[in-house]
LUMFI-946575 format. One record per atom (N, C-alpha, C): residue number from 1; residue in three letters; chain; atom name; x, y, z. Coordinates in Angstrom, 1 decimal. Example, Ala and Ser with C-alpha at 12.3 -4.5 7.8 and 13.67 -1.06 7.14 Angstrom:
(1 Ala A N (13.2 -5.7 7.8))
(1 Ala A CA (12.3 -4.5 7.8))
(1 Ala A C (13.2 -3.3 7.8))
(2 Ser A N (12.8 -2.2 7.1))
(2 Ser A CA (13.7 -1.1 7.1))
(2 Ser A C (12.9 0.0 7.9))
This chain:
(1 Unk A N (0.8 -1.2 0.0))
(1 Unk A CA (0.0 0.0 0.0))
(1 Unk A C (0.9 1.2 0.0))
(2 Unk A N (1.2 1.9 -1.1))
(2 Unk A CA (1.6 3.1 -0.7))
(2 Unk A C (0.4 4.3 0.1))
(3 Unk A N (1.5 5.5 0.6))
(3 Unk A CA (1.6 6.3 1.2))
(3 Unk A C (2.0 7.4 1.0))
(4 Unk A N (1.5 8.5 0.6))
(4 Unk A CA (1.8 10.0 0.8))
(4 Unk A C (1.3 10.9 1.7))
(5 Unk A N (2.2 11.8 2.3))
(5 Unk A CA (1.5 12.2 3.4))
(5 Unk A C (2.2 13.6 3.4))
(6 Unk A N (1.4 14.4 3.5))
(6 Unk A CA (1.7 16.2 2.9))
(6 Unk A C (2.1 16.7 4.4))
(7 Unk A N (2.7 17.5 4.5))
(7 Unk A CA (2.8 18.4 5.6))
(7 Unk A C (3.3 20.0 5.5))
(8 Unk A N (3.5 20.9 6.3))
(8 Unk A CA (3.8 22.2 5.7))
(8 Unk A C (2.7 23.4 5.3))
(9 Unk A N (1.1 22.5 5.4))
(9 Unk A CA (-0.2 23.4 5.7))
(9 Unk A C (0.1 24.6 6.9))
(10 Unk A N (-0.8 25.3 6.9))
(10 Unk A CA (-0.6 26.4 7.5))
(10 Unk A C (-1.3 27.5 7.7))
(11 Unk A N (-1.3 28.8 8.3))
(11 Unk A CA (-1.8 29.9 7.9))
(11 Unk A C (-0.6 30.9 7.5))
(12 Unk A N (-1.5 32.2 7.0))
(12 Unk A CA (0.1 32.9 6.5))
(12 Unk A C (-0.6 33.8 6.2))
(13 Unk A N (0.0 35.2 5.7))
(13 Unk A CA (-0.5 36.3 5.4))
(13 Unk A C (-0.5 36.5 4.4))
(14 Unk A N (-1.5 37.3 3.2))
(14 Unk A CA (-1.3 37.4 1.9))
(14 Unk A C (0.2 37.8 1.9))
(15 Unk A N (1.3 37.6 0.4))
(15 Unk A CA (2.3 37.9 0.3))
(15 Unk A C (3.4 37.2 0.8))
(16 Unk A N (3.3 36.5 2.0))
(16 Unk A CA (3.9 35.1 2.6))
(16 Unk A C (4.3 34.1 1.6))
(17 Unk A N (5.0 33.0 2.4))
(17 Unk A CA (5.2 32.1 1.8))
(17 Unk A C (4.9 31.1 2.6))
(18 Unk A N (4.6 29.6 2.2))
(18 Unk A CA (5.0 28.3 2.8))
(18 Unk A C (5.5 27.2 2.1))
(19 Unk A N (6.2 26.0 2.1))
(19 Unk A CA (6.9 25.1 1.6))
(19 Unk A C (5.6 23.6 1.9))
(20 Unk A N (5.4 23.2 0.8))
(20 Unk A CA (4.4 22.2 1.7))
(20 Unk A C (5.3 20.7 1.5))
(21 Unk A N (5.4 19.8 1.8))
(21 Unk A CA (6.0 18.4 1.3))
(21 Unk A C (5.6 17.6 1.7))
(22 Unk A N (5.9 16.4 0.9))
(22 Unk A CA (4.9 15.0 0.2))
(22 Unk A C (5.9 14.1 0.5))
(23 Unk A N (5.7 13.2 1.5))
(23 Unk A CA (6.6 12.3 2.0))
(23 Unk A C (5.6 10.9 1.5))
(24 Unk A N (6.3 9.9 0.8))
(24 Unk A CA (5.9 8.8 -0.4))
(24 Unk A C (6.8 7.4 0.6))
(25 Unk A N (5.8 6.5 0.7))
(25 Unk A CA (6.6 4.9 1.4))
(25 Unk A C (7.4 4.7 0.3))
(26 Unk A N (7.6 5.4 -0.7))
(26 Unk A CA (8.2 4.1 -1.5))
(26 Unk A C (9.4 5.0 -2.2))
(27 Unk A N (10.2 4.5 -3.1))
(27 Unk A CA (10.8 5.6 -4.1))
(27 Unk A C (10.3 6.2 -5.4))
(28 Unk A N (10.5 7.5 -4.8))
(28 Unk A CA (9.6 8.4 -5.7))
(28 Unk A C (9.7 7.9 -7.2))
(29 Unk A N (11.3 7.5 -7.5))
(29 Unk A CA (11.4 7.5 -9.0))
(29 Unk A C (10.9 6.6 -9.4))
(30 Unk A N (10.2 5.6 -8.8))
(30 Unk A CA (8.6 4.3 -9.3))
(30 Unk A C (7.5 5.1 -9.7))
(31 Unk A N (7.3 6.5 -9.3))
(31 Unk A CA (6.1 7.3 -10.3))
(31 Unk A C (6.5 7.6 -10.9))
(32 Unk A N (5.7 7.5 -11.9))
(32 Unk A CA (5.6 8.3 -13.4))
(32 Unk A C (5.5 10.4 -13.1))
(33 Unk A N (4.7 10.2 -12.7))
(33 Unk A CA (4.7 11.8 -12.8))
(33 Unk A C (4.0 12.0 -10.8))
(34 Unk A N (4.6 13.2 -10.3))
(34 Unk A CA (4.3 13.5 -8.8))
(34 Unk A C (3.8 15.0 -9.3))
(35 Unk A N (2.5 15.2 -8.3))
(35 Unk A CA (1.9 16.3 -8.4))
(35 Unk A C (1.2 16.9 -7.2))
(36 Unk A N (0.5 18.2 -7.7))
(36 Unk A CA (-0.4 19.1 -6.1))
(36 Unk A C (-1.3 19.5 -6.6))
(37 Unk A N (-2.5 18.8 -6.1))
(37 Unk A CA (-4.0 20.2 -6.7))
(37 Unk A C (-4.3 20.2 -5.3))
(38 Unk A N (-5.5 21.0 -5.1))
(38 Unk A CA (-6.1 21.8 -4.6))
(38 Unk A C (-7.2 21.8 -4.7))
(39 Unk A N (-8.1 22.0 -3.7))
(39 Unk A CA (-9.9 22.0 -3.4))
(39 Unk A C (-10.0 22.9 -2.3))
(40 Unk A N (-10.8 24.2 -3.3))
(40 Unk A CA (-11.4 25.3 -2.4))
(40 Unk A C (-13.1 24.9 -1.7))
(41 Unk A N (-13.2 25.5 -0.8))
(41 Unk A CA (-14.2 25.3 -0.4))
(41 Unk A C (-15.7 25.3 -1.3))
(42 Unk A N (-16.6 24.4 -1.8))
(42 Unk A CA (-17.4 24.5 -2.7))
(42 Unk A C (-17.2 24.9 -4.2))
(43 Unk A N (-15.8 24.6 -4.0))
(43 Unk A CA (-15.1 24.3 -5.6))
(43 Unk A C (-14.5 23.0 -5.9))
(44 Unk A N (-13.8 22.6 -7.3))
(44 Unk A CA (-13.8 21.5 -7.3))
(44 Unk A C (-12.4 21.1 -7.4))
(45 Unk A N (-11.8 19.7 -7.1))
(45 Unk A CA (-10.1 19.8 -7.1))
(45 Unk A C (-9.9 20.1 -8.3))
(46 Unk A N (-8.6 21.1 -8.4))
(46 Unk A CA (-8.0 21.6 -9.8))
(46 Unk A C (-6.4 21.3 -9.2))
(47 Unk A N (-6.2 21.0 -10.5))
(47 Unk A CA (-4.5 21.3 -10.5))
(47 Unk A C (-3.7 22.0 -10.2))
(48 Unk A N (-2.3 22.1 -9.9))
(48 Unk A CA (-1.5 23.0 -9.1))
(48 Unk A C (0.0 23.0 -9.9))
(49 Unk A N (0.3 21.7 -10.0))
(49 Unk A CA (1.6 21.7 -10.4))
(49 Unk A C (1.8 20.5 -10.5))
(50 Unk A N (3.2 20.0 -11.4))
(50 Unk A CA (3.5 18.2 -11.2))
(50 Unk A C (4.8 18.5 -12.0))
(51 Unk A N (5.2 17.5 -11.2))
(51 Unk A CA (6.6 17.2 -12.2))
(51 Unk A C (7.0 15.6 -12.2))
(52 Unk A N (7.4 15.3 -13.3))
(52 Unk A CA (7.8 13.8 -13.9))
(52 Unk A C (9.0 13.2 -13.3))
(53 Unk A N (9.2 11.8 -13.5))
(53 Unk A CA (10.3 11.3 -13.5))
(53 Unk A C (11.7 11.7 -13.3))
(54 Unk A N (11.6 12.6 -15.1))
(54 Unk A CA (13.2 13.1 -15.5))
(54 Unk A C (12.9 14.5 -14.9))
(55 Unk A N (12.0 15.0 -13.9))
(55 Unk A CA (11.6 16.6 -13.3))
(55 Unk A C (11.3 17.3 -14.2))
(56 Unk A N (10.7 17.3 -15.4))
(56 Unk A CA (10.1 18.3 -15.9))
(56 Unk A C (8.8 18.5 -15.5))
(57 Unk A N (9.2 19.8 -15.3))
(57 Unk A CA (7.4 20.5 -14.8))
(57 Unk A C (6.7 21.3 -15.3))
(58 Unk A N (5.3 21.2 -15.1))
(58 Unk A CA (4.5 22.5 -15.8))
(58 Unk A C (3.2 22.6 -14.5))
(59 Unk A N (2.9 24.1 -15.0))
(59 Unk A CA (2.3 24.5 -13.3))
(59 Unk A C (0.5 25.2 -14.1))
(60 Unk A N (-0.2 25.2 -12.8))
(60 Unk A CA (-1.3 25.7 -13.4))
(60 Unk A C (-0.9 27.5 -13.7))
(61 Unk A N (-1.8 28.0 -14.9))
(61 Unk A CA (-1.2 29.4 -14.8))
(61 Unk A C (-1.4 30.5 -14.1))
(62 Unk A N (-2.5 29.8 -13.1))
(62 Unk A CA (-2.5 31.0 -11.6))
(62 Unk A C (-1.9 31.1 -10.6))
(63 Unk A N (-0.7 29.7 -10.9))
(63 Unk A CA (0.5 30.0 -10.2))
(63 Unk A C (1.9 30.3 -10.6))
(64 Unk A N (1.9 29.9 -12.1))
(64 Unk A CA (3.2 30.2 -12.7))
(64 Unk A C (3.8 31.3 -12.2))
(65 Unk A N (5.5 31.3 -12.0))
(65 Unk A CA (6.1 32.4 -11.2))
(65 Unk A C (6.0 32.6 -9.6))
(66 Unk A N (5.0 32.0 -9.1))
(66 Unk A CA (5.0 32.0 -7.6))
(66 Unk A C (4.9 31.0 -7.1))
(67 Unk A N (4.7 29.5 -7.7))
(67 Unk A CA (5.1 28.2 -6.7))
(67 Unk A C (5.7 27.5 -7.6))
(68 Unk A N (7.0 26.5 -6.6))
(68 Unk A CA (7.9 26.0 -7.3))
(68 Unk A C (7.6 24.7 -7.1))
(69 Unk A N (7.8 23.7 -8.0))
(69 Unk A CA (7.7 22.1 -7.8))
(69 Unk A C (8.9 21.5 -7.9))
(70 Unk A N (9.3 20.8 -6.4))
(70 Unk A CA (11.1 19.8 -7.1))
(70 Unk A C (10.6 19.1 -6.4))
(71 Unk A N (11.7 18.1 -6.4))
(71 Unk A CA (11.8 16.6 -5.8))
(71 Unk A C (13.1 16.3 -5.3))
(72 Unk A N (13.7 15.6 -4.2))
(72 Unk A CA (14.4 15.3 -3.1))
(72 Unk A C (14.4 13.5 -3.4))
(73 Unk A N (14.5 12.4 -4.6))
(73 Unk A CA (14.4 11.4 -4.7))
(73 Unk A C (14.9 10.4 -3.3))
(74 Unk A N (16.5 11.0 -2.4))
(74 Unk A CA (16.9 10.6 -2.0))
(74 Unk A C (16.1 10.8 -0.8))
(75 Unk A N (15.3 11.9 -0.2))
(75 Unk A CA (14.2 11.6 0.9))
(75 Unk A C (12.8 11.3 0.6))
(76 Unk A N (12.8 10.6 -1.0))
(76 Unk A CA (11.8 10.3 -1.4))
(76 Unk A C (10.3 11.3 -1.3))
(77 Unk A N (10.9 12.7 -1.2))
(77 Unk A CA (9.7 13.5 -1.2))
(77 Unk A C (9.7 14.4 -1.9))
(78 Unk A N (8.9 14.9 -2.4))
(78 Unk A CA (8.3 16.1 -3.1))
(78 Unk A C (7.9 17.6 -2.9))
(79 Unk A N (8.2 18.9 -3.7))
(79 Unk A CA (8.3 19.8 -2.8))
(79 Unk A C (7.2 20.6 -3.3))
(80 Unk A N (6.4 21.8 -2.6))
(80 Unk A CA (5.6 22.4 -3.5))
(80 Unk A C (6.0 24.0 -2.1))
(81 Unk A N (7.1 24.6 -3.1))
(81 Unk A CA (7.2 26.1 -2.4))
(81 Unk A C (6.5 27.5 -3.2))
(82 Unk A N (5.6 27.6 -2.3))
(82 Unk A CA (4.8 29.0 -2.4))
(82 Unk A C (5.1 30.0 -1.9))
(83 Unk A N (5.2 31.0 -2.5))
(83 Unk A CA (5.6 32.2 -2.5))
(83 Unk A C (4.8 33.4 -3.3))
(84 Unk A N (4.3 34.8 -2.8))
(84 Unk A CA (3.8 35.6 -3.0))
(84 Unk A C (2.1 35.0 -2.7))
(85 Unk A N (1.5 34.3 -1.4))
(85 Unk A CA (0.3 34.0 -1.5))
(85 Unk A C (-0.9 35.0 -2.0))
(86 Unk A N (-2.0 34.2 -2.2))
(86 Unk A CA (-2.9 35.1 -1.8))
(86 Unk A C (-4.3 34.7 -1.3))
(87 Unk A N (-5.3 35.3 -0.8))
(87 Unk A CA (-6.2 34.6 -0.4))
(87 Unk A C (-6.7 33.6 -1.0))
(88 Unk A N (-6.8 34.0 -2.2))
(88 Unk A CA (-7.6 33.2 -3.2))
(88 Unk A C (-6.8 31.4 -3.7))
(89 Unk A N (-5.6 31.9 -2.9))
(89 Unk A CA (-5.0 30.2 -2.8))
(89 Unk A C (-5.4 29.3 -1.8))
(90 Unk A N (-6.2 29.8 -1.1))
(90 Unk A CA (-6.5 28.7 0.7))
(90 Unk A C (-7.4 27.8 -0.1))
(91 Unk A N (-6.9 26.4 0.1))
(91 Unk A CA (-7.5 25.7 -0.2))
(91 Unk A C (-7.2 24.3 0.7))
(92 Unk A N (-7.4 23.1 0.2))
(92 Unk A CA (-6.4 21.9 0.7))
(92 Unk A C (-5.8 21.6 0.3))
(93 Unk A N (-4.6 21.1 0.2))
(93 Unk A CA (-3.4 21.2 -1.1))
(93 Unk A C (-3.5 19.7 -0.9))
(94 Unk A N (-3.7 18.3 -1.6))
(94 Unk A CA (-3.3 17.3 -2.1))
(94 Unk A C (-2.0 17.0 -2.7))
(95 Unk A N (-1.5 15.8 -2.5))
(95 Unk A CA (-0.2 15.2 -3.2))
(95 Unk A C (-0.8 13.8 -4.0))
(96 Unk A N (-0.3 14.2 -5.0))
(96 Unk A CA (-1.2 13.2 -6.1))
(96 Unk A C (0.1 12.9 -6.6))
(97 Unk A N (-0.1 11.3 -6.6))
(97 Unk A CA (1.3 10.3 -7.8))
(97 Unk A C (0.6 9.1 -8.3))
(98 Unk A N (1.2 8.9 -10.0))
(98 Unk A CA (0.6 8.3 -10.5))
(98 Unk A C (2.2 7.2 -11.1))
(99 Unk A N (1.5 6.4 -11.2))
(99 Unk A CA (2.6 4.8 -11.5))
(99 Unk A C (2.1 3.8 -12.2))
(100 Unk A N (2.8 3.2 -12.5))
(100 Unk A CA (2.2 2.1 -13.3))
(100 Unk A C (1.2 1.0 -12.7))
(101 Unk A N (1.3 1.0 -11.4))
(101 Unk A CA (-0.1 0.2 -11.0))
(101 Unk A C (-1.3 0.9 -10.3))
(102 Unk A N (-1.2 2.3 -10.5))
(102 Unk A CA (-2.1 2.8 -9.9))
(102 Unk A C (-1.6 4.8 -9.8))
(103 Unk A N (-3.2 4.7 -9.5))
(103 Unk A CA (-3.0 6.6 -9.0))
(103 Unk A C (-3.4 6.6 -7.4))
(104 Unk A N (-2.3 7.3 -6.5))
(104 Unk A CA (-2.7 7.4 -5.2))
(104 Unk A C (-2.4 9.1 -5.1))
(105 Unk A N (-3.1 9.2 -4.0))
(105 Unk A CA (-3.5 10.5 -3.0))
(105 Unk A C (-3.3 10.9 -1.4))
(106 Unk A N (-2.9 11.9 -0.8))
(106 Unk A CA (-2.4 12.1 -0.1))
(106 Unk A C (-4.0 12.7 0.9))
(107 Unk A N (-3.6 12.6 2.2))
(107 Unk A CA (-5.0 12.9 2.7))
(107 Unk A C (-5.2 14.5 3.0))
(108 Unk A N (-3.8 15.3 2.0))
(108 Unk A CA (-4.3 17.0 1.8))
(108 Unk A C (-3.9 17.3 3.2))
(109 Unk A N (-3.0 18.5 3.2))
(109 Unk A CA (-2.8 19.8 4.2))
(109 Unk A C (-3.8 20.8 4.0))
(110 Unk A N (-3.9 21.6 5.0))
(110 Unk A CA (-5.2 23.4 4.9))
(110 Unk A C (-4.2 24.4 4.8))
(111 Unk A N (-4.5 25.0 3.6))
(111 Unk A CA (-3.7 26.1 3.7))
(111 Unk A C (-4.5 26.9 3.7))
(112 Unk A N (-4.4 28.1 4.2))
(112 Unk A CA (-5.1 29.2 4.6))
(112 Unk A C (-4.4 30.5 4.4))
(113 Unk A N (-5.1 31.7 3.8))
(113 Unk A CA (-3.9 32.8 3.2))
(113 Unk A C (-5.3 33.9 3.9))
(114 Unk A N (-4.5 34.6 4.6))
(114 Unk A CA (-5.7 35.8 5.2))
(114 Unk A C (-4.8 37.3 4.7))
(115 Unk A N (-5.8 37.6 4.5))
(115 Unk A CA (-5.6 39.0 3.9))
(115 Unk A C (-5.5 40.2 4.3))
């Protein structure tokens, strides 16, 4: 059974930053692609960011330029650093990895951005 498990939720002030990370039972480089969406309150989960194997990444475009996605293979975790928040980011942040025998899910940090 893998495992992902996010940590680094928080509160913060617009223009803040926080680091969130995705710690995986297994070795990361057995997924295909590691990722972050997000579910706002009475919205639906959307995407955030992901990066592959070989780390290429691509981000959704309401965050391009202000969250960064890497990976740490050797602590088998995954990074998602935000910077310049804003309210409109508080959501639950999810860690989503996909592999060849399956798609698993992280049970989501609260991030909260007050203004």
């Amino acid at each position: 059974q893998v495992q992902l498990v996010e940590s680094g939720g928080g509160l913060v002030q617009a223009g803040g930053s926080l680091r969130l990370s995705c710690a995986a039972s297994r070795p990361i480089l057995l997924f295909n692609v590691m990722g972050w969406y997000r579910q706002a309150p009475g919205k639906q989960r959307e995407f955030v960011a992901r990066i592959t194997s070989t780390s290429y990444t691509n981000y959704a475009d309401s965050v391009k330029g202000r969250f960064t996605i890497s990976r740490d293979n050797a602590k088998k975790t995954v990074y998602l650093q935000m910077n310049s928040l804003k309210p409109e980011n508080t959501a639950v942040y999810y860690c989503n990895a996909a592999a060849n025998d399956g798609t698993y899910w992280g049970q989501g940090t609260q991030v909260t951005v007050s203004s």
